[in-house]
N, C-alpha and C positions, 0 to 999 in steps of 0.2 A: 502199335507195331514199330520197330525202331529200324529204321533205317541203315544200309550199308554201308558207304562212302569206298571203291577200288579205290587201294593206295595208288597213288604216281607217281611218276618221276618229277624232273624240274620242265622238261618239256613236255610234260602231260602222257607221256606212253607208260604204258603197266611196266614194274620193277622186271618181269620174268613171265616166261610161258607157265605151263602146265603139264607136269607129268602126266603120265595116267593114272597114278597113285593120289592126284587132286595136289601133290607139291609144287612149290614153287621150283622152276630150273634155270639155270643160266642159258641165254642165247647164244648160238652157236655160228660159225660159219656162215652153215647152212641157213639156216635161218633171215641172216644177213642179208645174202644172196637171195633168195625169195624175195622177200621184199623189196630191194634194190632192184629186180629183175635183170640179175649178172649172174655169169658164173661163180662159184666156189673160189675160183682159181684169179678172179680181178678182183674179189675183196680182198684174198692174201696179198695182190701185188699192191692196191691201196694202202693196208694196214704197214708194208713193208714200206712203201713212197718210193716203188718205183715210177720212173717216171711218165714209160708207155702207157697209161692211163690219159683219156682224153678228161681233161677239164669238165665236164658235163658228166660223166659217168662216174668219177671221182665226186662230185660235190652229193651224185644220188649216194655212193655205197656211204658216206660221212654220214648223210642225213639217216639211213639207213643204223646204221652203226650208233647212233644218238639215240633214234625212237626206239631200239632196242636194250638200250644201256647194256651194251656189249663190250666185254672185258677182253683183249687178246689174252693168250698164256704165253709170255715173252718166255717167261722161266724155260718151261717144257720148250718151246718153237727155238732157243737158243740151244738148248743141248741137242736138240736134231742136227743142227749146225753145226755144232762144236765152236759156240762163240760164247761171248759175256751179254751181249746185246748193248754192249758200255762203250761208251768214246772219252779219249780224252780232252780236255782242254788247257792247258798249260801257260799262264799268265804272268807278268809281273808282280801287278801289282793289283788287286781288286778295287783297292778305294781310290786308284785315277778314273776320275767317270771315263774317260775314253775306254777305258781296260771293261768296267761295268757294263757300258754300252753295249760294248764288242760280244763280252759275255751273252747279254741277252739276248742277243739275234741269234748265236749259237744256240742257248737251250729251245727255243721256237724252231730253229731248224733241224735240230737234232730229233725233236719232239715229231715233225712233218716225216722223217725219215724211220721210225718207230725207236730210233735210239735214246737214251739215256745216258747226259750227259755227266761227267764228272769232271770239275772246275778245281784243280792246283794253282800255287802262286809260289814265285818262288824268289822274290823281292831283288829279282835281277842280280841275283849272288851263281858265283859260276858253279861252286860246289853243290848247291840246293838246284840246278838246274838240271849238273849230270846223273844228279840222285832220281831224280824227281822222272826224268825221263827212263832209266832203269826200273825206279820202281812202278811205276803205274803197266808199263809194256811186261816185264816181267811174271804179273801178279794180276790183274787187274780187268785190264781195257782191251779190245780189237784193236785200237788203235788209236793215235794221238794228234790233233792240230798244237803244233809249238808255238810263241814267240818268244824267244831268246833274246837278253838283252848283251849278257857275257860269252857265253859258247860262239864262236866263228870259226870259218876256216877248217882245217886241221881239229880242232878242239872238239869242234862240232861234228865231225866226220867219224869221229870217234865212237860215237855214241848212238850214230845211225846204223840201221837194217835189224836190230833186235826185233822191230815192231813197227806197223804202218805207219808214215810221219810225213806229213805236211809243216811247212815251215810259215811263220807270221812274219812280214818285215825283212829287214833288209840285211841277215845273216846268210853269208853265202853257206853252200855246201857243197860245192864243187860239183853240184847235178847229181848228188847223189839223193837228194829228196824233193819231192814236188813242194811247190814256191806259191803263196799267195802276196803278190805286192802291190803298192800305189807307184807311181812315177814321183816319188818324193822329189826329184830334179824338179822336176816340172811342174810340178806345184808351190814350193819353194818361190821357183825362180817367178810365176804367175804372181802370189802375193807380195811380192818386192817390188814386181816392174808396176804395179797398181800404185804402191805406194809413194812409188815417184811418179807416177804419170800425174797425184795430188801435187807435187809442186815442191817433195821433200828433198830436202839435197842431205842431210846427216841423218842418216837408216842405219838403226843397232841391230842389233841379230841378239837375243836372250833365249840359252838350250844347249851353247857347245859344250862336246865333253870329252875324256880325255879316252885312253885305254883302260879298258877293255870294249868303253861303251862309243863305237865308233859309228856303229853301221847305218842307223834312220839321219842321227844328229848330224854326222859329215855330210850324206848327201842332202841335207836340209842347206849346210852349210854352203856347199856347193852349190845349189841353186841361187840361193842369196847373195853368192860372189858373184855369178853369171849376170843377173838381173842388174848390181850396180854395177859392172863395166860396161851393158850393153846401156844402161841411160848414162854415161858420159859420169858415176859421181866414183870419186878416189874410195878406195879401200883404208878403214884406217881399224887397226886389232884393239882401238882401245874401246870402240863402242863392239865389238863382240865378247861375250859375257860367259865363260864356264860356268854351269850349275850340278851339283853333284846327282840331284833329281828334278825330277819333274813338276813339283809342289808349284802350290800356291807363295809357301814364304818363299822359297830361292825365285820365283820370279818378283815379288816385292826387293826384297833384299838387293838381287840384279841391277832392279830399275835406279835404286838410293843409291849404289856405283856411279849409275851412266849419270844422273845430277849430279853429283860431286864433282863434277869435271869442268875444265873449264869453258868447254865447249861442249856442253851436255845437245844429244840428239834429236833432232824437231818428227821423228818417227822410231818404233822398232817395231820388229819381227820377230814373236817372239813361237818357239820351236813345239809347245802345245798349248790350249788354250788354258789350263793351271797357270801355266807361268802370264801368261797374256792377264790374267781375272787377277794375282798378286800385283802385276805393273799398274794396274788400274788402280789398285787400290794407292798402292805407293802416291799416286798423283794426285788422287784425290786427297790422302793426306798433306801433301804440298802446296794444295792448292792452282792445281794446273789444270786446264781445262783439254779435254777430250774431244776433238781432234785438234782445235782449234791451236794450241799449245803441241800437242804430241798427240800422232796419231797413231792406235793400237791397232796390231794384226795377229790372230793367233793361229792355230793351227788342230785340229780334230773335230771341229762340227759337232762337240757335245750340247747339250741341250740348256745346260745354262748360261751359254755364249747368247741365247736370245735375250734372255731377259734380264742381264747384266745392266747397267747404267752408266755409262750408255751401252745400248748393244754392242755385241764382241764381233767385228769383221773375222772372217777365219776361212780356211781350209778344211771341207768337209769329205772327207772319205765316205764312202756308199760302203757303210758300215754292213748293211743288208747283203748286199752281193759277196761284200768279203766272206762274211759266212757260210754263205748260198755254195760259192764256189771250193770254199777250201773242204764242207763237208765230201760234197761231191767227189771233189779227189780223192778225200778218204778212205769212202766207201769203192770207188774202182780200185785203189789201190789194194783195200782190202781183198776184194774179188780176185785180180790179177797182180800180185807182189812183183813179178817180173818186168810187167813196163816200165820204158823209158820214163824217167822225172820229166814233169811237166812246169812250165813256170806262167802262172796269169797273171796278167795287170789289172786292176781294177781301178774304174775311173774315181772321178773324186770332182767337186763343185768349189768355187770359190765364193763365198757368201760374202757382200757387201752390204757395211752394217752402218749406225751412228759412228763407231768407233777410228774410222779414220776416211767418211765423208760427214758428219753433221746429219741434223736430224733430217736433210733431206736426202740423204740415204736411202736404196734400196734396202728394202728390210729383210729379203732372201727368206729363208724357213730355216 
């Protein structure tokens, strides 16, 4: 006699119910709900992520929803709505891990939310910016999270109220779009005043830029003027460094400047941690030791700032909450087009690293 084996899933529950005709059928709702011991109506607001669902009754309709290998029908549940079920996200640049980073918390959240994210880039060109916000809103998306590197102001204003828009960064819009930002002052200013409280009297700054690209790098700028007049050291514009991007080589390249001088810098700060991971390198080619010779700070709390050599001191933005909260606007905005623009700060961590105390360094995450 040869035996059966019920197919399963990956967690052990049957693929599907049973008609009465002995077919297999997909799980339903309903179904959902039974098990879960919930109504009909808290697995939809799960499946959507809203958020009045208690913790404990969201983790059963998940589990729920798992041992059934239960499919929503976004397709159909989006035309009841009259929506796409799509969001967009609107980036620089994808291969800066900070931009990667940022991205991924996005799809995770968007996923939490039942949305479907879609990921544009648009290499911080103003023309591919106003395009890119036109077309997706136009054609596409319910709605978009931006970060502009070229659009401000005026330019930027232009090209709002087509479609739902939350803004990344430190593009105004005159309050016409909900704002997710860091206190870049203040963080700035935090990782400079650290790097004299070491002992450094000549602090570069590597990341200024010119027009159009004003709005994160000036207030970065401006925190790091703050920081050396509040410890007593001169200002001097030859250890501030323009770089056209944010790379790896323009912060090498930077760093081969500020040597060349005659009074090259015994610390910088450099405006993300790309260019900070290029000045290392620079030094290391020179043969300078880290911190001991010149001590590095960078800026974004990506994840290869740990395991750099030495590790990367830096400024880490709560990459998680940015997302968390700019979706959130989103989706109200979506809801309610008419509210007032909202603007949120999101905090951010100063991680001290090898990189400008030695290896007895707090090693931070």
């Amino acid at each position: 006699m040869t035996a059966v084996k019920q197919q399963t899933t990956r967690d052990g529950a049957a693929p599907g119910r049973k008609r009465p005709d002995g077919a297999a059928r997909s799980a339903t709702v309903k179904d959902v709900a039974t098990l879960a011991g919930v109504s009909p109506k808290t697995v939809s607001n799960v499946i959507n992520g809203f958020v009045h669902v208690s913790p404990a009754t969201r983790e059963r309709v998940q589990r729920a929803i798992r041992e059934l290998d239960y499919r929503p029908n976004r397709v159909a549940r989006n035309l009841r709505r009259g929506t796409t079920g799509m969001i967009g996200l609107v980036l620089p640049e994808l291969d800066v891990p900070y931009f990667a980073e940022l991205g991924r918390h996005f799809l995770t959240t968007a996923e939490e939310h039942g949305r479907t994210l879609l990921i544009e880039q648009t290499l911080g060109d103003r023309e591919r910016e106003a395009a890119v916000i036109h077309g997706l809103g136009d054609q596409i998306v319910d709605g978009m999270v931006v970060s502009p590197l070229a659009l401000h102001g005026s330019a930027l204003a232009g090209h709002l109220g087509a479609v739902p828009l939350v803004l990344l960064g430190e593009r105004p819009s005159g309050g016409l779009a909900d704002h997710v930002v860091i206190d870049n002052v203040a963080a700035a200013k935090e990782a400079v005043t650290h790097l004299a409280r070491t002992g450094r009297r000549r602090i570069a700054a590597i990341g200024l830029q010119p027009e159009p690209y004003i709005g994160t790098p000036l207030l970065r700028r401006t925190g790091y003027r703050q920081a050396l007049e509040e410890a007593g050291l001169p200002l001097d514009p030859r250890l501030e460094r323009e770089t056209p991007r944010y790379h790896l080589r323009e912060g090498a390249r930077a760093m081969e400047v500020l040597l060349e001088q005659a009074e090259p810098p015994d610390a910088v700060f450099c405006f993300n941690d790309a260019l900070a991971l290029g000045a290392l390198r620079t030094l290391y080619e020179r043969g300078l030791r880290v911190p001991d010779d010149m001590a590095v700070m960078g800026f974004d709390g990506i994840e290869a700032a740990r395991y750099s050599t030495p590790s990367l001191s830096t400024v880490a933005p709560d990459k998680s909450a940015i997302a968390r909260r700019a979706v959130d606007l989103l989706l109200e905005r979506i809801d309610a087009p008419d509210r007032p623009a909202q603007e949120v700060v999101v905090g951010y961590t100063l991680h001290i690293r090898e990189s400008t105390e030695g290896r007895a360094a707090r090693t931070g995450h």
